[in-house]
VMD Tcl script that draws the C-alpha trace (Angstrom):
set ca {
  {-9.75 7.73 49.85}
  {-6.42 6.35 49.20}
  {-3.09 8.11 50.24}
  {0.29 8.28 48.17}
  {3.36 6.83 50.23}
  {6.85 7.87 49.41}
  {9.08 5.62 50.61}
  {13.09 5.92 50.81}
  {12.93 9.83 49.99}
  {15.97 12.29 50.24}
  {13.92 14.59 52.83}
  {14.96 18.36 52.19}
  {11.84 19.41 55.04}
  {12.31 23.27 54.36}
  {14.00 23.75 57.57}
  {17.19 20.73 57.96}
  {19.58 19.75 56.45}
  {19.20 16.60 53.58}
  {17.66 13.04 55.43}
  {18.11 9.75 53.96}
  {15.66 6.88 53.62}
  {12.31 9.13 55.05}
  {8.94 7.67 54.25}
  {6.11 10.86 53.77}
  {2.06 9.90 53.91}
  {-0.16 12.21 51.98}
  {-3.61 11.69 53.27}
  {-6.27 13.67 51.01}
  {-4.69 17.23 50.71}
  {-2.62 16.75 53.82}
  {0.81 15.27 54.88}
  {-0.09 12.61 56.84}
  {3.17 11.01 58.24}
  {6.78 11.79 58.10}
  {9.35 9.25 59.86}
  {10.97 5.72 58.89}
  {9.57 3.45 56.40}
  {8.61 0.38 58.54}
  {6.73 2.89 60.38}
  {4.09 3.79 57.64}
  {2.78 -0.03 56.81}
  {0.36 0.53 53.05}
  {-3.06 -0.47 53.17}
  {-5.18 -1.82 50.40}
  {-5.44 0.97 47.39}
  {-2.42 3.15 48.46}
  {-0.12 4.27 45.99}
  {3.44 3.56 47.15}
  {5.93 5.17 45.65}
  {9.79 4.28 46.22}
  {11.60 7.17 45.55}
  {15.13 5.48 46.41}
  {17.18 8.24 46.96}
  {15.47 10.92 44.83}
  {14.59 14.48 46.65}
  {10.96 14.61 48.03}
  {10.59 18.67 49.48}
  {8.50 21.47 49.84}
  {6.53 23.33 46.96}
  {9.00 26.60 46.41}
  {7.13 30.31 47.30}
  {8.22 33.17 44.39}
  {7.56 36.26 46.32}
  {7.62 38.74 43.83}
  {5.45 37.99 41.14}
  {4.13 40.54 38.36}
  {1.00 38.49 36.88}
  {0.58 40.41 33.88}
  {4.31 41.38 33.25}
  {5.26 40.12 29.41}
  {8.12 41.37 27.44}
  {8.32 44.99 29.71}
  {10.07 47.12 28.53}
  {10.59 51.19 30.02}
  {7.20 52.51 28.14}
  {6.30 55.57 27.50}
  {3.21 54.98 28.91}
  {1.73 54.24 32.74}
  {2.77 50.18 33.43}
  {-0.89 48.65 32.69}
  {-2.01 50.01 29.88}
  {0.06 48.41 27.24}
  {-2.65 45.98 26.77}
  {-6.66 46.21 27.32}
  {-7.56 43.88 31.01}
  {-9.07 40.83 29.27}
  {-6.04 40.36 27.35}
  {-3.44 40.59 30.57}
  {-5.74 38.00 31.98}
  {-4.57 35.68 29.38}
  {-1.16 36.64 29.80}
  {-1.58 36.32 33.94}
  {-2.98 32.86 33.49}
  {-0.05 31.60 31.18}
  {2.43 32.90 34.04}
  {1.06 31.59 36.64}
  {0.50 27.99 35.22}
  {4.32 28.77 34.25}
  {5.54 29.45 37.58}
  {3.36 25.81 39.30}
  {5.12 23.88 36.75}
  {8.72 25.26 37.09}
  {7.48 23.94 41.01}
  {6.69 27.09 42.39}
  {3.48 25.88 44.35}
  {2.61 29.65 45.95}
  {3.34 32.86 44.58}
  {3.01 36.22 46.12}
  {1.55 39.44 44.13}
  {4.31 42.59 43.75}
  {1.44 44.56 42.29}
  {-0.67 44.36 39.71}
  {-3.07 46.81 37.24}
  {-6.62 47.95 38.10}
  {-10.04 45.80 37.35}
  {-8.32 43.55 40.37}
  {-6.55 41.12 37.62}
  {-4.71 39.23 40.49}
  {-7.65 38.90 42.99}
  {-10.12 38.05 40.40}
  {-7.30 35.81 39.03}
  {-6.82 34.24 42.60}
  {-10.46 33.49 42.71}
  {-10.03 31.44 39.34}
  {-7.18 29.36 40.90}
  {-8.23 28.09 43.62}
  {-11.77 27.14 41.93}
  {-10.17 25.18 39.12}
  {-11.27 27.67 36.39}
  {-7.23 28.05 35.72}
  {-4.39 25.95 37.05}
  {-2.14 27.96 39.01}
  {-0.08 28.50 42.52}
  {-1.82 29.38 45.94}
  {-1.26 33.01 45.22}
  {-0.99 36.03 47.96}
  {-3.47 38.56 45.95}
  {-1.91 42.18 45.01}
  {-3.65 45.46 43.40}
  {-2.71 48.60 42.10}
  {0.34 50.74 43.70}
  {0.46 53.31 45.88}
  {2.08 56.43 45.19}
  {2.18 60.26 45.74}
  {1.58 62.91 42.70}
  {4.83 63.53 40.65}
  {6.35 60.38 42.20}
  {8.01 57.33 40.90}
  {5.27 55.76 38.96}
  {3.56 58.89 37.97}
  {5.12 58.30 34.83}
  {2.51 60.19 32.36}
  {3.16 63.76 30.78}
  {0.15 65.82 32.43}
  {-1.31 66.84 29.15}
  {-2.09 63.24 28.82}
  {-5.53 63.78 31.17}
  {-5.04 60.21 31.61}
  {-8.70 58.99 33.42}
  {-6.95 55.44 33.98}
  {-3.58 55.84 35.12}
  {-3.46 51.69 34.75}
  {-1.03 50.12 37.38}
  {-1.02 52.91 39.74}
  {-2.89 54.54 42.20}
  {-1.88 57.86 43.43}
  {-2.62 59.39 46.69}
  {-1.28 62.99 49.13}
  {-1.51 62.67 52.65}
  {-2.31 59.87 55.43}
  {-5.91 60.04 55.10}
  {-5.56 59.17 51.35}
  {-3.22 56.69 51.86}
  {-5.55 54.70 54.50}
  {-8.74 55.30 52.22}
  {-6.36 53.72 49.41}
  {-5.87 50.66 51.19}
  {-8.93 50.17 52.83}
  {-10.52 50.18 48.79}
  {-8.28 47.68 47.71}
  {-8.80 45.74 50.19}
  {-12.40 45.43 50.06}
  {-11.75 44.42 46.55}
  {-9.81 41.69 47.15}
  {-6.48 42.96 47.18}
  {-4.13 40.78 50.54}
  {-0.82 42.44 49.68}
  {-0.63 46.41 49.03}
  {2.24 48.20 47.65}
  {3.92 51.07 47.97}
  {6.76 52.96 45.44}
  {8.17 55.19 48.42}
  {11.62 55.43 46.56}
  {13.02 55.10 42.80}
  {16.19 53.15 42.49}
  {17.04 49.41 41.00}
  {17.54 50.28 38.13}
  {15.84 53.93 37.71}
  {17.30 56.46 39.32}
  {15.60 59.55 40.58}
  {16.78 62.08 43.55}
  {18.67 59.86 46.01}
  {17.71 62.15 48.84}
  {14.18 62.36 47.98}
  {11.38 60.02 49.36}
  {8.05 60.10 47.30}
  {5.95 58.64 50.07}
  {6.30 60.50 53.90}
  {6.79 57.94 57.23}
  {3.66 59.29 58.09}
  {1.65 58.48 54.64}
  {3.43 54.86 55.14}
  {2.47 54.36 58.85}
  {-1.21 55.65 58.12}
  {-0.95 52.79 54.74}
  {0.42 50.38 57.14}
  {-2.09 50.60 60.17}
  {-5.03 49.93 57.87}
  {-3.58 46.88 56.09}
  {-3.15 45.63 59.63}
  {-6.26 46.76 61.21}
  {-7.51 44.31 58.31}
  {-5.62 41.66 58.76}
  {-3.29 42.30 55.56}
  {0.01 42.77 54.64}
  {2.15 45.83 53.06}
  {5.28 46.11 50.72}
  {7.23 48.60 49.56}
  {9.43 49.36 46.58}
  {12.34 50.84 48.24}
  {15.67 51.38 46.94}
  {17.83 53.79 49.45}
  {19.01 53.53 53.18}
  {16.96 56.48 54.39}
  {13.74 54.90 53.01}
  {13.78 51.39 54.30}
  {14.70 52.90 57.84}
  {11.50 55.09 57.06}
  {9.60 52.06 55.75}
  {10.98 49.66 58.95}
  {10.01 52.46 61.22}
  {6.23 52.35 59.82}
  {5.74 49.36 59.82}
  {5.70 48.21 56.58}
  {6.06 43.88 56.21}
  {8.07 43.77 52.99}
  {10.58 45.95 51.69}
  {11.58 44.79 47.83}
  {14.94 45.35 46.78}
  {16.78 47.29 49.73}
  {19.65 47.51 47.51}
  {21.22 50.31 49.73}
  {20.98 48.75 52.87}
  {23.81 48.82 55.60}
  {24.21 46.84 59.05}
  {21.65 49.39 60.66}
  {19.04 48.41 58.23}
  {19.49 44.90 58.83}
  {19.67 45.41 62.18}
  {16.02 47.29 62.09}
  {14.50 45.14 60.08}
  {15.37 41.80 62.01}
  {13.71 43.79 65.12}
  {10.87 44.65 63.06}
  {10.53 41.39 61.67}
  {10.73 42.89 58.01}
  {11.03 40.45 55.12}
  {13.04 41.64 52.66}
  {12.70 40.58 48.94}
  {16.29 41.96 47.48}
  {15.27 40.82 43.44}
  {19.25 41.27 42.32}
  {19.25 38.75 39.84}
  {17.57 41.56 37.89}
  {20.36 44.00 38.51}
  {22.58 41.42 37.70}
  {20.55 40.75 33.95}
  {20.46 44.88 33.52}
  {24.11 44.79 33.66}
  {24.90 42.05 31.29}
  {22.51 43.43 28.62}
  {21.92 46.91 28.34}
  {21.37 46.55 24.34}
  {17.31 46.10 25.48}
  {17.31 48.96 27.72}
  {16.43 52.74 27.05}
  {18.91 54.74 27.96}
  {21.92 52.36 29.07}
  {24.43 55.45 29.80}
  {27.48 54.46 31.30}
  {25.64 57.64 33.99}
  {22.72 54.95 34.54}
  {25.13 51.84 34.92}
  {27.20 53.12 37.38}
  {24.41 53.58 40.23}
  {23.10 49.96 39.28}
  {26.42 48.54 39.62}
  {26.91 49.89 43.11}
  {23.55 48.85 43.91}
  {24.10 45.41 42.62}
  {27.97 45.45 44.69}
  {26.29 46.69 48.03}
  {23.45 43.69 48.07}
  {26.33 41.25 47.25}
  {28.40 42.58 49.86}
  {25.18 42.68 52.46}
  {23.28 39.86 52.26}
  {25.12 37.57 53.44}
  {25.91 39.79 56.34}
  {21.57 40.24 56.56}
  {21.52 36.27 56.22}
  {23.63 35.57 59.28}
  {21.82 38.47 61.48}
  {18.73 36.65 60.94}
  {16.32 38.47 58.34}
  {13.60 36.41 56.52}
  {15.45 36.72 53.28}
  {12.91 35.17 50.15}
  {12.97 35.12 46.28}
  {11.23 36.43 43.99}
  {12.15 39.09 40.73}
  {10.56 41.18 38.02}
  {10.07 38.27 35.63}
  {8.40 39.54 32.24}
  {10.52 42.30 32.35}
  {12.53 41.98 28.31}
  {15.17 40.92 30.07}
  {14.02 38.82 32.45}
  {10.92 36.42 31.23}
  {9.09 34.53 32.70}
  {10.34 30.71 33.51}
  {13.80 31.53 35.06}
  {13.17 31.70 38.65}
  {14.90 28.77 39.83}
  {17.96 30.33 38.26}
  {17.53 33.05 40.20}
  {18.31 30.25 43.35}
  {21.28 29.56 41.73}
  {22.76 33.18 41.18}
  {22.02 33.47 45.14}
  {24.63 30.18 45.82}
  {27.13 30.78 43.17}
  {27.34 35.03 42.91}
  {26.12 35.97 46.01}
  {27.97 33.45 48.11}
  {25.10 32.33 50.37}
  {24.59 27.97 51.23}
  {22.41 26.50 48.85}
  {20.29 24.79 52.24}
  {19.83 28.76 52.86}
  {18.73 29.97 49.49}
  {16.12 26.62 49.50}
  {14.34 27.73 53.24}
  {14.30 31.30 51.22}
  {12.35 29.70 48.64}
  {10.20 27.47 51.30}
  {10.14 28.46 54.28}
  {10.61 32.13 54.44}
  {8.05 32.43 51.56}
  {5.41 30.92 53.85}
  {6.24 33.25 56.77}
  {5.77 36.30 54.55}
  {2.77 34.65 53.21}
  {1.45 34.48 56.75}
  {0.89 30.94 56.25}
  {3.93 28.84 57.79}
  {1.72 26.37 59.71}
  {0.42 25.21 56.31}
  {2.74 25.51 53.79}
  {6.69 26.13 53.06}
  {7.93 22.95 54.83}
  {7.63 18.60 54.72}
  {5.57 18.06 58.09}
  {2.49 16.46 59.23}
  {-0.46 18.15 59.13}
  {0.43 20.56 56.31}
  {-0.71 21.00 53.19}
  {1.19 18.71 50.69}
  {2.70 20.90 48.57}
  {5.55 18.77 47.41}
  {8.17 18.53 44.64}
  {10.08 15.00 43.92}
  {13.74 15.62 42.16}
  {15.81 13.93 40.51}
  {19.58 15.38 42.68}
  {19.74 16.49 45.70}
  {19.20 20.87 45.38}
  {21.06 21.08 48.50}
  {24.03 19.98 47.06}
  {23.54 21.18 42.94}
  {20.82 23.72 43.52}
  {21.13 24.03 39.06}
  {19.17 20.62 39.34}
  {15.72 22.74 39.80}
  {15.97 24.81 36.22}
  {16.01 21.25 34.59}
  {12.08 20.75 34.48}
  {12.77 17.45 33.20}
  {14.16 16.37 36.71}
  {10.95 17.98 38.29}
  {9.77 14.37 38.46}
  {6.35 15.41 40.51}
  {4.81 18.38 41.28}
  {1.94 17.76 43.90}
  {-0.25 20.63 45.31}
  {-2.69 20.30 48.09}
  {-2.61 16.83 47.65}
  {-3.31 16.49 43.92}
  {-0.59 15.65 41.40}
  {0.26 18.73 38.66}
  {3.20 16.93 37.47}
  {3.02 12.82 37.52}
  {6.17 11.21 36.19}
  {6.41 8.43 38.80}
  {5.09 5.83 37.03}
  {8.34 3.73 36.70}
  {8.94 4.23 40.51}
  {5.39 2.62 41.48}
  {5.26 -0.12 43.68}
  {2.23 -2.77 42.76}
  {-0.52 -2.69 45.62}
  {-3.42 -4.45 45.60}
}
mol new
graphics top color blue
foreach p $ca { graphics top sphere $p radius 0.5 }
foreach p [lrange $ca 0 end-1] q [lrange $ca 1 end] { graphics top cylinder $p $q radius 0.2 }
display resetview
C-alpha cells in the first residue's frame, strides 16, 4: 500500500511548541515517521507532499457535542421531543459531517435523546454508512424528580420524557447507568445543578454525592466514563468528591475547586463562549430580564477570571459548547478557540493541546489520537498559517487545506503541492 509523505511541514505535534522543516510518514491508517526529511527517503508509489512551511497537526477533539441540537431554543417541552427520532438522525448526521470538515476529527457526546441516536449513530460512522468524527457515544441524562431537566408540567403524563432520564436514590442511579450502558451509551451524564444560563436555587443540588458516587462506580466498574452538568462551587466539590470524570461548565469554581479537581484528575469542559453569545443577544432568548443577565454575567466574569488560574495549576482544560443552541449553531467551534486566546487571555499553543491533546485524554484514548507521533492514528489537519501564532486561521475552512482521518483523506486540496513520483 503506498504511504503519503509530508515533507517540510510546520509541526504543531499537540504537545510543543511550532517545528520547522518536519517530514511525517502515514503508513495505512497510522503515522509512520516523524523526524527530518533526508531521513524518510520515498519509495516507488508514495505520495510526497511538500508542504513548505504550511501547518501539518493533529485532528482537533470538540468535547461537548449535542448530535441532534438544531436551532434550540428554551421549549416548552422536554429537550428531545421537538422532533420524532428518525428525523434527529438526519439532523445528527448533518452535524457531525459538519464538525469533521470544520477539522474536528473526534467528538465527544454531552448527551443525547432516547432510541440511543448517538450510539446507533456511532455505529454508522465508523462503518462508512455516514461520514463523521471518531465519536465518544452519549445517551439520555440523568436526573432526580422535580430537578433541572424535569421540565414537563405533571398533567402532561408524559410516557417519553425524550432527553431525560429520571431517577431517586443510588440504586436507581447505578441501574440507570448500567442500562445505558448496555445500550451503547460510553459517556453518561448527569444535571446535578442548574446554572449557565438557567438559574434555579443556588443552594440546592438536584442529584445527592451519594446518587453521584453510586452513578460513578458503575460507569467505572464498566470501563466508562461520567459527566456532569454542574454550575455552582458546592456541586463540583460534590461531583470531584464522587468521582465523576467531567464536570461541564464549572462556571462557579474557585482555587479549591481547581485544586480538587487537578487531584482528582477531573476534566473540566467550561463551554463560556455560550455565556459569552447569551450576553450579546438576548433578543432570541425567553425571558432575558436584566434578573436573568446578571447571574450569567457573573458566571461568565468568574470563568474569565479562573481559568487561567485552573490552566496554570494544571487541569485538563478542553473545548467543546452547546452548538445548535439559536444562538449558537452549529459550524463555529473553532471560534470558540479563538474567544479562549483573545477574551479569556489564555496562549493560543494552550487553547490548541485543549483542542488535541486534552480531548484525547478525556476520550481515554491519548496513545492513539490528539497528537503528531508515530504509531498513532493519523488524524491530521494541513493549514494554511501557523494556529499557534493566528489561531482565527482555523474558522477559514478554505485554509483547511487537508483533513485526513485514520489515514484516509476527508478533505484533499494538495494537489498543487504534489511532488511527481514514479
Amino acid at each position: 500500500m503506498s504511504r503519503t509523505i509530508f515533507r517540510e511541514a510546520n509541526l504543531l505535534d499537540g504537545e510543543s511548541p511550532a517545528r520547522a522543516a518536519v517530514s511525517v510518514v502515514v503508513d495505512g491508517d497510522r503515522i509512520a515517521f516523524v523526524g527530518d526529511g533526508d531521513a524518510a527517503p520515498a519509495a516507488p508509489g508514495d505520495r510526497e507532499i511538500e508542504l513548505a512551511g504550511r501547518t501539518l497537526m493533529p485532528g482537533l477533539v470538540l468535547s461537548h457535542f449535542h448530535s441532534t441540537y438544531d436551532g434550540i431554543t428554551i421549549m416548552p417541552e422536554p429537550l428531545g421531543l421537538e422532533n420524532p427520532p428518525g428525523y434527529l438522525m438526519l439532523v445528527a448526521a448533518n452535524n457531525v459531517r459538519k464538525a469533521l470538515h470544520c477539522g474536528f476529527t473526534s467528538i465527544v457526546s454531552a448527551g443525547a435523546i432516547n432510541d440511543e441516536i448517538d450510539v446507533q449513530l456511532k455505529a454508522a460512522i465508523d462503518d462508512g454508512v455516514v461520514e463523521g468524527p471518531r465519536m465518544l457515544a452519549g445517551g439520555r441524562g440523568l436526573d432526580t424528580t422535580g430537578g433541572y431537566t424535569d421540565t414537563g408540567p405533571h398533567w402532561w403524563e408524559l410516557g417519553n420524557p425524550g432527553a431525560s432520564r429520571f431517577c431517586d436514590g443510588p440504586d436507581e442511579f447505578r441501574a440507570a447507568v448500567r442500562a445505558e450502558i448496555s445500550r451503547g451509551v460510553e459517556i453518561v451524564k448527569l444535571f446535578p445543578s442548574g446554572g449557565h444560563g438557567v438559574h434555579d436555587t443556588a443552594a440546592a443540588s438536584a442529584i445527592s454525592e451519594d446518587e453521584m458516587r453510586a452513578a460513578a462506580e458503575a460507569a467505572h466498574q464498566r470501563g466508562k466514563k461520567v459527566r456532569a452538568h454542574c454550575s455552582w462551587r458546592h456541586s463540583v466539590l460534590e461531583c470531584v468528591r464522587a468521582g465523576v470524570d467531567v464536570i461541564d461548565h464549572g462556571d462557579e469554581i474557585d482555587r479549591e475547586c481547581i485544586d480538587a479537581m487537578v487531584a482528582a484528575g477531573t476534566t473540566l469542559v467550561p463551554g463560556m463562549f455560550f455565556l459569552k453569545q447569551m450576553l450579546g443577544d438576548t433578543g432570541n432568548l425567553v425571558n432575558a430580564t436584566p434578573e436573568q443577565m446578571a447571574p450569567i454575567q457573573a458566571e461568565f466574569d468568574n470563568l474569565r477570571k479562573m481559568l487561567p488560574v485552573a490552566q496554570q495549576a494544571g487541569v485538563n482544560l478542553c473545548v467543546g459548547d452547546d452548538y445548535g443552541i439559536i444562538i449558537l449553531p452549529h459550524g463555529r467551534y473553532a471560534e470558540e478557540l479563538e474567544f479562549y486566546v483573545k477574551e479569556v487571555g489564555i496562549a493560543p499553543l494552550d487553547v490548541i493541546r485543549w483542542a488535541t491533546r486534552n480531548g484525547a485524554k478525556l476520550m481515554g484514548r491519548e496513545d492513539e489520537v490528539g497528537s503528531v507521533s508515530e504509531g498513532k492514528l493519523a488524524d491530521l489537519l494541513v493549514v494554511d498559517g501557523d494556529p499557534s501564532v493566528d489561531i482565527a486561521v482555523l474558522q477559514d475552512r478554505d485554509k483547511l487545506l487537508a483533513i485526513m482521518k485514520g489515514g484516509a483523506l476527508v478533505k484533499d486540496h494538495l494537489s498543487n503541492l504534489e511532488t511527481p513520483n514514479p
